[in-house]
N, CA, C and O of each residue as an XYZ file, in Angstrom:
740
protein
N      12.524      2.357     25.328
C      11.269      2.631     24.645
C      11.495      3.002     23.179
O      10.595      2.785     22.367
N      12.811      3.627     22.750
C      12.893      4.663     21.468
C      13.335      3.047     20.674
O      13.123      3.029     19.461
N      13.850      1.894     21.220
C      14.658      1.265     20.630
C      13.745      0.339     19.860
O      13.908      0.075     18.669
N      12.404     -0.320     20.907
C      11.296     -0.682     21.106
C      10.568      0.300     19.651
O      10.388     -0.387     18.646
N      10.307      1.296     19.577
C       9.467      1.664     18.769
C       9.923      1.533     17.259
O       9.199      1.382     16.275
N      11.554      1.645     17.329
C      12.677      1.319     16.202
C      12.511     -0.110     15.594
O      12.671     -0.501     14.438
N      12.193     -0.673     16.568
C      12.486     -2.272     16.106
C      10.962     -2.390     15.316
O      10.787     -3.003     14.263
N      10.076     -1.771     15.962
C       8.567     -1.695     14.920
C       8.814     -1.058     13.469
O       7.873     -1.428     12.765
N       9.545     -0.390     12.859
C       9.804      0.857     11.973
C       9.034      1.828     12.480
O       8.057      2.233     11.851
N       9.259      2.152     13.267
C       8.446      3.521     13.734
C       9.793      4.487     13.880
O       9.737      5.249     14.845
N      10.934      4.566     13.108
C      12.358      5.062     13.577
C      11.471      6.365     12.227
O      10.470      6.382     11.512
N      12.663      7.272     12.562
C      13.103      8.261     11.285
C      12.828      8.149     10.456
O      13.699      7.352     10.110
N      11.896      8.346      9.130
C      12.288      8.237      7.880
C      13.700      8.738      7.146
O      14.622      9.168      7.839
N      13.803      8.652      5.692
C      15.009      8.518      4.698
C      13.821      9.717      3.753
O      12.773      9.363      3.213
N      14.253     10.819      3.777
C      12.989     11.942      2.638
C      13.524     11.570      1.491
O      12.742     12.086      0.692
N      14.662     10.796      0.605
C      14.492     10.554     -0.590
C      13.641      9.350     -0.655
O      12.780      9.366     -1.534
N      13.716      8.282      0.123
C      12.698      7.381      0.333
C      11.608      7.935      0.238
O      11.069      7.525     -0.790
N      10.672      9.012      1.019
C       9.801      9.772      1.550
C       8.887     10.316      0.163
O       7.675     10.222     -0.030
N       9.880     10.872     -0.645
C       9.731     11.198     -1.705
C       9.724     10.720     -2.712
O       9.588     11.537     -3.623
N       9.845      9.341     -3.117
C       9.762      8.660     -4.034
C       8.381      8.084     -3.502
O       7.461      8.546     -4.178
N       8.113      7.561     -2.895
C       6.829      7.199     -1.891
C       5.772      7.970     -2.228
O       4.620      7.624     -2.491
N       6.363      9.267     -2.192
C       4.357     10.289     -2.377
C       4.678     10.352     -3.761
O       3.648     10.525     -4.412
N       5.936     10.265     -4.634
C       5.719     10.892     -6.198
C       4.937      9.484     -6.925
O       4.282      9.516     -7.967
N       5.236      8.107     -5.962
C       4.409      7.063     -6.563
C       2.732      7.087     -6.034
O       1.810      6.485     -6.583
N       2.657      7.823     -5.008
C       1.204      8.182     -4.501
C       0.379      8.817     -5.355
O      -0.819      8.631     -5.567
N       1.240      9.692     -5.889
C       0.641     10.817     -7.180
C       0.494     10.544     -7.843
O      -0.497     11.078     -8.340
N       1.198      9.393     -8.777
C       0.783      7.994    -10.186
C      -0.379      7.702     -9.682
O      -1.301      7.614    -10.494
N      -0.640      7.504     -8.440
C      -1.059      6.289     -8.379
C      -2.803      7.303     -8.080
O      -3.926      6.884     -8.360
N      -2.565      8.210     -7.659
C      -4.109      8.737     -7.529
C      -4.465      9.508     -8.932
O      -5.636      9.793     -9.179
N      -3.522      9.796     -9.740
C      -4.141      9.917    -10.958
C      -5.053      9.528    -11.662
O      -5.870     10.001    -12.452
N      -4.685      8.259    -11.104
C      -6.044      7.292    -12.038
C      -7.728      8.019    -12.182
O      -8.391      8.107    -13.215
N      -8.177      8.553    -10.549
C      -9.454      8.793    -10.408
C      -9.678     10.182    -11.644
O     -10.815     10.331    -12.092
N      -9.004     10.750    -11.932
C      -9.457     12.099    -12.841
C      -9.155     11.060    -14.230
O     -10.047     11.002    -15.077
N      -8.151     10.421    -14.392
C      -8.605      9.585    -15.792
C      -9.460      8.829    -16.359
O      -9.763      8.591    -17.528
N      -9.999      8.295    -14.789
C     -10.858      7.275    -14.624
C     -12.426      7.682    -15.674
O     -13.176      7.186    -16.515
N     -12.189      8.956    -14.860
C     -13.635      9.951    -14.900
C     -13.318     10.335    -15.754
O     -14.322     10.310    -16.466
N     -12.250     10.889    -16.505
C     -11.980     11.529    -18.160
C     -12.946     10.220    -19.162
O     -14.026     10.276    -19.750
N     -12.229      9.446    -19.031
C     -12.873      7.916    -20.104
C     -14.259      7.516    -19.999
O     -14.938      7.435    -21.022
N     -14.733      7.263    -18.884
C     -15.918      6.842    -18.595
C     -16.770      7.924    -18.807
O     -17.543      8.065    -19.756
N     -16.612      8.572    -18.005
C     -17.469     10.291    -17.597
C     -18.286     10.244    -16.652
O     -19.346     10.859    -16.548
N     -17.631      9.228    -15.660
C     -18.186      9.103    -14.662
C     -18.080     10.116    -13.414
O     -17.006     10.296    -12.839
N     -18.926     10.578    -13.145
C     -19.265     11.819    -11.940
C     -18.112     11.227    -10.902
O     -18.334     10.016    -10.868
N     -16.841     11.560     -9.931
C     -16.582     11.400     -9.003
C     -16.425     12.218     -7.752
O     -16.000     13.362     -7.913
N     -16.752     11.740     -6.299
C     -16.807     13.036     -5.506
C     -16.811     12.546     -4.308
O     -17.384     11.497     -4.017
N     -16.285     13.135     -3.648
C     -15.586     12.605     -2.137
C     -16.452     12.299     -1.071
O     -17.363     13.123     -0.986
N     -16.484     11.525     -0.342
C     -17.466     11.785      0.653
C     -17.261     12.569      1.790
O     -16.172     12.549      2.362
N     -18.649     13.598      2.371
C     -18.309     14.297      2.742
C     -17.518     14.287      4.140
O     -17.205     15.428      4.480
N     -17.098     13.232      5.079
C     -16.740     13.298      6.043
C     -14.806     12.579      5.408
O     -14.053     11.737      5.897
N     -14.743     13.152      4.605
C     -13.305     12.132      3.598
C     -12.330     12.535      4.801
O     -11.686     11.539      5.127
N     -12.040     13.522      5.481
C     -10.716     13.978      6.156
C     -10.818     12.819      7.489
O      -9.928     12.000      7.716
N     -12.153     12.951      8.339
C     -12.079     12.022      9.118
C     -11.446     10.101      9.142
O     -10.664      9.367      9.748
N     -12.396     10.085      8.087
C     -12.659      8.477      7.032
C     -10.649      8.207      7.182
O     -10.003      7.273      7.657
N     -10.276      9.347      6.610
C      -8.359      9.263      5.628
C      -7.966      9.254      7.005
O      -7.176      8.322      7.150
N      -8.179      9.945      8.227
C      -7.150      9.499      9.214
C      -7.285      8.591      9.826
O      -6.262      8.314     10.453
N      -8.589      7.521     10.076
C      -8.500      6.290     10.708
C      -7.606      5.404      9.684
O      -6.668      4.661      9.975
N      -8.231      5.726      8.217
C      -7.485      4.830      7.209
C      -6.011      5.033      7.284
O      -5.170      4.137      7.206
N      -5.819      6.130      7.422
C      -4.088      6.414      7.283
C      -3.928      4.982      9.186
O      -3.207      3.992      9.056
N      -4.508      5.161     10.271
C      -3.911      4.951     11.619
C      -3.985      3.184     10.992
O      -3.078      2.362     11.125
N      -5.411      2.931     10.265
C      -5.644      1.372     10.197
C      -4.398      0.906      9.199
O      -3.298      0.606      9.664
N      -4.726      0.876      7.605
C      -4.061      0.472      6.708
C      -2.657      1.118      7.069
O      -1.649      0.575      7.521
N      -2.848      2.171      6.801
C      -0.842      2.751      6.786
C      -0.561      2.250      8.062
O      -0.986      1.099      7.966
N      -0.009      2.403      9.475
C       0.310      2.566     10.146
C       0.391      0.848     11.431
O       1.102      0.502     12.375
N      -0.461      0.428     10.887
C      -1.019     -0.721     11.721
C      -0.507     -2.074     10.895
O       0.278     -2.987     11.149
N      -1.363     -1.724      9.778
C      -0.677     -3.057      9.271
C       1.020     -3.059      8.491
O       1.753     -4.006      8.209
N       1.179     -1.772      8.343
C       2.538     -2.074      8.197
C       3.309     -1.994      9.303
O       4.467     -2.361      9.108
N       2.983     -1.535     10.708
C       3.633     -2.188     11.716
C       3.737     -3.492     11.864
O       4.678     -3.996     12.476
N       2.605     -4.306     11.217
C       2.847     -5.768     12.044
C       3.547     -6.564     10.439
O       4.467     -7.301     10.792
N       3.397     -6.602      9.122
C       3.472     -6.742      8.297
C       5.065     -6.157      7.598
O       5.848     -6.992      7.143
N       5.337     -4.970      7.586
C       6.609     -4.555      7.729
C       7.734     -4.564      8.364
O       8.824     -5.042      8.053
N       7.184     -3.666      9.816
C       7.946     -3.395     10.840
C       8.178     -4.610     11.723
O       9.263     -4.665     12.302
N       7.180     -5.724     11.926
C       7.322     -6.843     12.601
C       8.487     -7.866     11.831
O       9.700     -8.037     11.706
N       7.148     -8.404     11.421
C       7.326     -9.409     10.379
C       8.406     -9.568      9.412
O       9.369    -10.274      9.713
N       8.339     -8.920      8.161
C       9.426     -8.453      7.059
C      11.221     -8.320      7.955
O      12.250     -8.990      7.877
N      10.638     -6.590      9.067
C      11.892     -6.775      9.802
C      12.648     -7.895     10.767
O      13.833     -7.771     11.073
N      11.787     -9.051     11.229
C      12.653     -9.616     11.523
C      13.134    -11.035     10.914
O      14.002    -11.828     11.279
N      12.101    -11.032      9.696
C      12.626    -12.177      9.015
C      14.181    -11.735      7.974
O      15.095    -12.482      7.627
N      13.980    -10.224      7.695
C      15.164     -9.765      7.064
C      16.349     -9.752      7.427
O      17.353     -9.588      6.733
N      16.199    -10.049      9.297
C      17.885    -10.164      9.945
C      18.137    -11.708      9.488
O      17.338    -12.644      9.476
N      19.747    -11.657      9.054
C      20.008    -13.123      8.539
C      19.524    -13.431      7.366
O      20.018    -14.484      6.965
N      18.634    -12.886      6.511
C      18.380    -13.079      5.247
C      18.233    -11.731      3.797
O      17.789    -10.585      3.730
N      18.739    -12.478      3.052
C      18.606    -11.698      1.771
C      17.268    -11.240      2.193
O      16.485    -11.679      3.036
N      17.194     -9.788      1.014
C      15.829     -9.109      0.809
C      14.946     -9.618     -0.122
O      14.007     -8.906     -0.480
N      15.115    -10.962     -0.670
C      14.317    -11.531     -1.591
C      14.177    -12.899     -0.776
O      13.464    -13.789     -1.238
N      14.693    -13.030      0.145
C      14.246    -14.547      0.703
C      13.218    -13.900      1.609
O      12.050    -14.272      1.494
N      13.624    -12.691      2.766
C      12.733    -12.245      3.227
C      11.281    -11.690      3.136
O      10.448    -11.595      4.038
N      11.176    -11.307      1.667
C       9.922    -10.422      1.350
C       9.393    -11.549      1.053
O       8.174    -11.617      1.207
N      10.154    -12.831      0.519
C       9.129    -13.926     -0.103
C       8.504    -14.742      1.051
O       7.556    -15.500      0.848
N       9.079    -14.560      2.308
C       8.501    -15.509      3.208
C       7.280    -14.517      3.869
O       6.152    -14.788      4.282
N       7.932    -13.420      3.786
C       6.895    -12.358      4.688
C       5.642    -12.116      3.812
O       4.620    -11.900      4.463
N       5.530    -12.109      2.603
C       4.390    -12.215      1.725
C       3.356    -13.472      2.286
O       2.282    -13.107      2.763
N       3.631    -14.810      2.241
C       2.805    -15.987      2.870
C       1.473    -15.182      3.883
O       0.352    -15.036      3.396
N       1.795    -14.723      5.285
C       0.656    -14.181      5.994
C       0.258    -13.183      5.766
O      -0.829    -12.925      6.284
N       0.996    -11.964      4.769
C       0.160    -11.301      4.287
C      -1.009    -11.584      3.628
O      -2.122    -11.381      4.111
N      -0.790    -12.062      2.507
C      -1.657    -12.563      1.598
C      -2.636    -13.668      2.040
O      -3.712    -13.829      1.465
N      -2.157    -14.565      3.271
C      -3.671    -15.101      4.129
C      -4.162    -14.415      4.542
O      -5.327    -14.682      4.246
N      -4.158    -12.997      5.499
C      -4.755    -12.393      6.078
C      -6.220    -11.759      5.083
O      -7.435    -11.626      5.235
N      -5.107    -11.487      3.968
C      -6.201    -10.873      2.996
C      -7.149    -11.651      2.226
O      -7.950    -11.209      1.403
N      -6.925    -13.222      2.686
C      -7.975    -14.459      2.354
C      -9.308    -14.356      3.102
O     -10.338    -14.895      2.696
N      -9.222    -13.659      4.176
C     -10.709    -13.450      4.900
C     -11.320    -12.152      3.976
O     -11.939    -11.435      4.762
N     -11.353    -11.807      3.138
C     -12.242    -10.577      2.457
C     -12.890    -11.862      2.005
O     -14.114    -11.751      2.074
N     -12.523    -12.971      1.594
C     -13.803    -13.412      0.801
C     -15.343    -13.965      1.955
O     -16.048    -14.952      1.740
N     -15.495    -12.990      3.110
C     -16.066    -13.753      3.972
C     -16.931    -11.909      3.678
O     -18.157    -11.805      3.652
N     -16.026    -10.728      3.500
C     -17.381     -9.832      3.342
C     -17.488     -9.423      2.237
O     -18.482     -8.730      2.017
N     -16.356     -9.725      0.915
C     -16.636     -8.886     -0.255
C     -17.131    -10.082     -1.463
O     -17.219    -11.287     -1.230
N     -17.450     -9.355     -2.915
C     -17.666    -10.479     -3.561
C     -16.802    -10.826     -3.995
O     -15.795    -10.126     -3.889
N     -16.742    -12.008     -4.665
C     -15.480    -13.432     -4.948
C     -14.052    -12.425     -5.451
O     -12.865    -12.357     -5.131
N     -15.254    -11.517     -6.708
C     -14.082    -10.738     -7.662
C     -12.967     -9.730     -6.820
O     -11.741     -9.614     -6.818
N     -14.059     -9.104     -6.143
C     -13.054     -8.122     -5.231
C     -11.876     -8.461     -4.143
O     -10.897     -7.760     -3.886
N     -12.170     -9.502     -3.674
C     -11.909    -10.262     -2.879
C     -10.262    -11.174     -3.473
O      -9.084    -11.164     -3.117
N     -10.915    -11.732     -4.321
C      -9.201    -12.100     -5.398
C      -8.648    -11.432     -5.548
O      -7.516    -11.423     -5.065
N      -9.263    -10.173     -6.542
C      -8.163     -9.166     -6.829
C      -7.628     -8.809     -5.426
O      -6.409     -8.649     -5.362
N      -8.383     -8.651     -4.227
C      -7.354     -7.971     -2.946
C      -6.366     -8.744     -2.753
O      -5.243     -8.268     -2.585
N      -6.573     -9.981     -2.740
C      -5.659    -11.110     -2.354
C      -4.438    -10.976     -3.220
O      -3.287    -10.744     -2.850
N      -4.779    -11.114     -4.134
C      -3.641    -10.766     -5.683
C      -2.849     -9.580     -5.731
O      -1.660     -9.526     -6.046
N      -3.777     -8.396     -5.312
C      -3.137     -7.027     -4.721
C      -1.546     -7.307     -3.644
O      -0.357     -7.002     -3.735
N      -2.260     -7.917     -2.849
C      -1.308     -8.245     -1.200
C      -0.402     -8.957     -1.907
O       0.736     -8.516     -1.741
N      -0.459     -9.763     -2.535
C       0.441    -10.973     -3.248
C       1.810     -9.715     -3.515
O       2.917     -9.519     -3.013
N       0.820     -8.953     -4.786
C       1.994     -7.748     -5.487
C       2.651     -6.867     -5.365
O       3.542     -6.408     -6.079
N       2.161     -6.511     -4.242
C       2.610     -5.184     -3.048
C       3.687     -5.367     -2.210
O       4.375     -4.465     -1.730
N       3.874     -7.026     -1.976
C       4.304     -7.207     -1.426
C       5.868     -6.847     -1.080
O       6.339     -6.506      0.005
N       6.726     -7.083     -2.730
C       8.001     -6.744     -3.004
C       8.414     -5.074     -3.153
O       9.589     -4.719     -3.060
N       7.370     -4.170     -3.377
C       7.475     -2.434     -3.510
C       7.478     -2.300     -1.731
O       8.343     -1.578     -1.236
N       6.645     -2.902     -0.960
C       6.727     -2.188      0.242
C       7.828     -2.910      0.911
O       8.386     -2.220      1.764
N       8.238     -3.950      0.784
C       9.217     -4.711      1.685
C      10.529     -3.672      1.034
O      11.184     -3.141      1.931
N      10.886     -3.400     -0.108
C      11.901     -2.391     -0.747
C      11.756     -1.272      0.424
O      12.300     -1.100      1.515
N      10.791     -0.618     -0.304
C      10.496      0.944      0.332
C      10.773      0.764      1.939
O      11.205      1.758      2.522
N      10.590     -0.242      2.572
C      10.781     -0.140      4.335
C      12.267     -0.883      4.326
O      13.013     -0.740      5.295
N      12.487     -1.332      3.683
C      14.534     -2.032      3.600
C      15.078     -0.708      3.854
O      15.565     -0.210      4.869
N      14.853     -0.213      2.554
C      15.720      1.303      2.034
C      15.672      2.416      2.716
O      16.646      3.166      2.785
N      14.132      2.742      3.510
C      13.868      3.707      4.644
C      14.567      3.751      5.835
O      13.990      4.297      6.776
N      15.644      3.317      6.011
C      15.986      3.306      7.667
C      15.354      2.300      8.101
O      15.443      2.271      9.329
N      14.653      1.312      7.622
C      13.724      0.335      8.053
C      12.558      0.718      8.483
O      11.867     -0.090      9.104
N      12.166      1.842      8.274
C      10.919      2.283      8.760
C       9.648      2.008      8.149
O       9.593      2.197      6.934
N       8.635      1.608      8.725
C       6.844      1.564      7.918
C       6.163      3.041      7.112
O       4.956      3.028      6.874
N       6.948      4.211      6.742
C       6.175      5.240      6.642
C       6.387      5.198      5.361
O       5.292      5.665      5.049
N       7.068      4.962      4.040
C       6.649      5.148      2.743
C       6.185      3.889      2.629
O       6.270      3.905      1.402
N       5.747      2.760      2.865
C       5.149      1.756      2.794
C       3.549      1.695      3.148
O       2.623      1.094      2.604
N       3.616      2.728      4.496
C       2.539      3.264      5.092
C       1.669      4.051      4.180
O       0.466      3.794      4.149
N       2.231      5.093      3.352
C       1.668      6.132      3.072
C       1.120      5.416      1.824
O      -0.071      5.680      1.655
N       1.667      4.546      0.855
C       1.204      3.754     -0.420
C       0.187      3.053      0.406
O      -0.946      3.379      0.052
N       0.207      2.076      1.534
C      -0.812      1.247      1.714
C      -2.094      1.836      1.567
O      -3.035      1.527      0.835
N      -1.909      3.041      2.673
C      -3.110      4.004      3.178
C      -4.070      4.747      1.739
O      -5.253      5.066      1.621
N      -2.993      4.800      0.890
C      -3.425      5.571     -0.471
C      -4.444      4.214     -1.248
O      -5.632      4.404     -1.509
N      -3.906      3.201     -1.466
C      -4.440      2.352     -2.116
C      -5.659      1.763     -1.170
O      -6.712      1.540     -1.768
N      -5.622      1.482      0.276
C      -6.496      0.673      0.906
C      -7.560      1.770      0.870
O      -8.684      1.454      0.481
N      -7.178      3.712      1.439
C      -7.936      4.530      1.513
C      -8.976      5.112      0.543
O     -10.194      5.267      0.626
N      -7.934      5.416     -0.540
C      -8.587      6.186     -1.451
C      -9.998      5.712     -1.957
O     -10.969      6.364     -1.573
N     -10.194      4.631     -2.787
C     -11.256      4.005     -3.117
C     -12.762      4.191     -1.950
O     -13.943      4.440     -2.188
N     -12.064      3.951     -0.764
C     -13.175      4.557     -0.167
C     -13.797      5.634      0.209
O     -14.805      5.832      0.887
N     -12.861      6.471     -0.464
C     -13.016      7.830      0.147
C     -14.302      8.530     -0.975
O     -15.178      9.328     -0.642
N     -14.076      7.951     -2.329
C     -14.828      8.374     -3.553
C     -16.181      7.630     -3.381
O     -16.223      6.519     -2.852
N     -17.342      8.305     -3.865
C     -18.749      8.179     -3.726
C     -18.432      7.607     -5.669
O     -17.817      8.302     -6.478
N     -18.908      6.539     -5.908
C     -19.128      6.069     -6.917
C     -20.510      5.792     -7.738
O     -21.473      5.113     -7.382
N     -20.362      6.351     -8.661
C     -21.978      6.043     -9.335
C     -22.271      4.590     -9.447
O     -21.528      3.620     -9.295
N     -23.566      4.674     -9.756
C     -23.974      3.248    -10.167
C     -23.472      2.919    -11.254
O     -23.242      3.804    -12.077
N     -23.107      1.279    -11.607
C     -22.564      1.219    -12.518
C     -21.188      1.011    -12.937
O     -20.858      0.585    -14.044
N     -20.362      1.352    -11.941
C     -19.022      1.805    -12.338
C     -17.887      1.341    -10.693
O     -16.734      1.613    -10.358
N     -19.054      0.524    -10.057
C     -18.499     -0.079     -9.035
C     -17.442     -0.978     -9.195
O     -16.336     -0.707     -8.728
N     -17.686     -2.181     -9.896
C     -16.376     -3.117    -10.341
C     -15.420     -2.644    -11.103
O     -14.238     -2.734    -10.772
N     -15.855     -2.030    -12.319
C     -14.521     -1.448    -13.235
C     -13.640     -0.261    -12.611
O     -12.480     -0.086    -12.983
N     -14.207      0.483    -11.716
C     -13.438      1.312    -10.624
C     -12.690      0.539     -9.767
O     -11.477      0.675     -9.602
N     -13.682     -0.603     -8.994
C     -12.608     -1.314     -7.972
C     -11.120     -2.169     -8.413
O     -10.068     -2.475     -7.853
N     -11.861     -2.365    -10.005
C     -11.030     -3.669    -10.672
C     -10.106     -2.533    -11.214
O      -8.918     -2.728    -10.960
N     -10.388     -1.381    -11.907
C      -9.019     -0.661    -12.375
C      -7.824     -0.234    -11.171
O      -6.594     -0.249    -11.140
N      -8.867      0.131    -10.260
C      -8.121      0.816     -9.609
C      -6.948     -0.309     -8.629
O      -5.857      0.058     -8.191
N      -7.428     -1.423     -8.504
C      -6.344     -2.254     -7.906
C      -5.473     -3.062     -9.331
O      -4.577     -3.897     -9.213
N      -6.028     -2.543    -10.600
C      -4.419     -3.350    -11.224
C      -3.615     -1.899    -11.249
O      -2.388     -1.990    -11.306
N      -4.196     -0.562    -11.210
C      -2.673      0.623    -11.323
C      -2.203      0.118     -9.543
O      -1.070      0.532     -9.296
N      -2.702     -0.486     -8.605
C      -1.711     -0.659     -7.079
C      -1.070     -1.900     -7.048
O      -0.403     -2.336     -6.111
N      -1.309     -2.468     -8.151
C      -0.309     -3.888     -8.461
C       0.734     -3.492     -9.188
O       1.712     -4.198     -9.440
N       0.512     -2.019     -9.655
C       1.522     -2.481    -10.847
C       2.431     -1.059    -10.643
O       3.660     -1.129    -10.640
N       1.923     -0.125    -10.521
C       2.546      1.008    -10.227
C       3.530      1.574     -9.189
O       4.304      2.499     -9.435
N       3.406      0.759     -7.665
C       4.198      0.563     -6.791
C       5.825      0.238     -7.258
O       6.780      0.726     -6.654
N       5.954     -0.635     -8.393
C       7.192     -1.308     -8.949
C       8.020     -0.165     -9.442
O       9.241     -0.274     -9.549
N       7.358      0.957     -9.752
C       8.080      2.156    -10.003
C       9.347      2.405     -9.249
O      10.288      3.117     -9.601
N       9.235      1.789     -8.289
C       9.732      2.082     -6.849
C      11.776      1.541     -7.677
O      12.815      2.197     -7.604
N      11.607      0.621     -8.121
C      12.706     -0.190     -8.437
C      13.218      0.820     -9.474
O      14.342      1.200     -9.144
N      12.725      1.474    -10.782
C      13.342      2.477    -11.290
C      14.098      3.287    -10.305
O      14.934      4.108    -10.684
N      13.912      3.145     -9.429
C      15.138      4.328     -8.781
C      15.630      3.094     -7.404
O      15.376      3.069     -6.200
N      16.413      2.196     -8.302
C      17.400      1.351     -7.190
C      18.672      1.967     -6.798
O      19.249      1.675     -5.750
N      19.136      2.887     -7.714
C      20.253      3.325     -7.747
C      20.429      4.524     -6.316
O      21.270      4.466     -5.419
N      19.311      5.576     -6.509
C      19.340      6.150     -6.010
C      19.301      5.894     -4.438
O      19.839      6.565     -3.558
N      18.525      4.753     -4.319
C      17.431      3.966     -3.098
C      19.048      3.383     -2.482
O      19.282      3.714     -1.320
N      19.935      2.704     -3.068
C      21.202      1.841     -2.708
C      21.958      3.645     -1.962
O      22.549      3.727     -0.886
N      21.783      4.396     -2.567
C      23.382      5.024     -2.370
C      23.219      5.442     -0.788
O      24.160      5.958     -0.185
């Protein structure tokens, strides 16, 4: 059963992994108080946010990087480089995320797709380097798929929120590679 849950990344985490993971979580939720510095746009949680964050943490974190990470990634990575692997394991990611254009509009919907595209190489790293595990991969997904929903947004400020906030999760994840050194030893 323990070996079974291993082969998912459901093993041990790596806490310098762990920790590079939430210090890029913390970039990465910055945005909303800057967001609101520039604009001056009112932001504020909704009130059931704790409930909302743990399905999101069980859905986004936990689920899809089981099948996406822990599946997928891990077993295309036995027998292959970590750049042949993340590049093949990217392909069904990034279809999967081709069905948003069936509930969101065109714009949101690309950028998600484009998101999945970019994410792809920070989380396939972060779960290599972890012991192979889905949990700092998890915890970025959950942050980026979660957060946005968690904030009550004014009118007005719907697209340039959705649209800022997914180019800092395209781009900020890569942080991850500033610390290869550490991530290798």
């Amino acid at each position: 059963m323990l070996d079974a849950l291993r082969s998912l990344g459901l093993g041990s985490p790596n806490l310098r992994t762990m920790s590079i993971a939430l210090f890029i979580g913390v970039l990465l939720l910055a945005f909303y108080p800057a967001f609101s510095l520039v604009t001056g746009a009112k932001l504020t949680l909704h009130d059931r946010w704790i409930g909302m964050s743990l399905g999101l943490f069980a859905q986004a974190g936990v689920a899809e990087e089981v099948l996406f990470r822990g599946y997928l990634f891990g077993h295309l990575r036995r027998g292959r480089t970590f750049w042949h692997a993340a590049l093949l394991s990217l392909l069904p990611f990034v279809a999967v995320h081709s069905l948003l254009f069936i509930s969101l509009d065109w714009e949101i919907a690309l950028a998600s797709m484009l998101l999945a595209l970019a994410v792809t190489f920070p989380f396939c790293y972060l779960y290599d380097r972890n012991r192979r595990t889905i949990w700092a991969p998890a915890l970025l997904h959950w942050l980026m798929q979660g957060a946005i929903k968690l904030v009550i947004i004014p009118d007005g400020f719907s697209l340039p929120i959705a649209l800022g906030w997914m180019a800092m999760c395209a781009t900020v994840p890569y942080v991850v590679f500033v610390f290869r050194k550490q991530l290798d030893s």
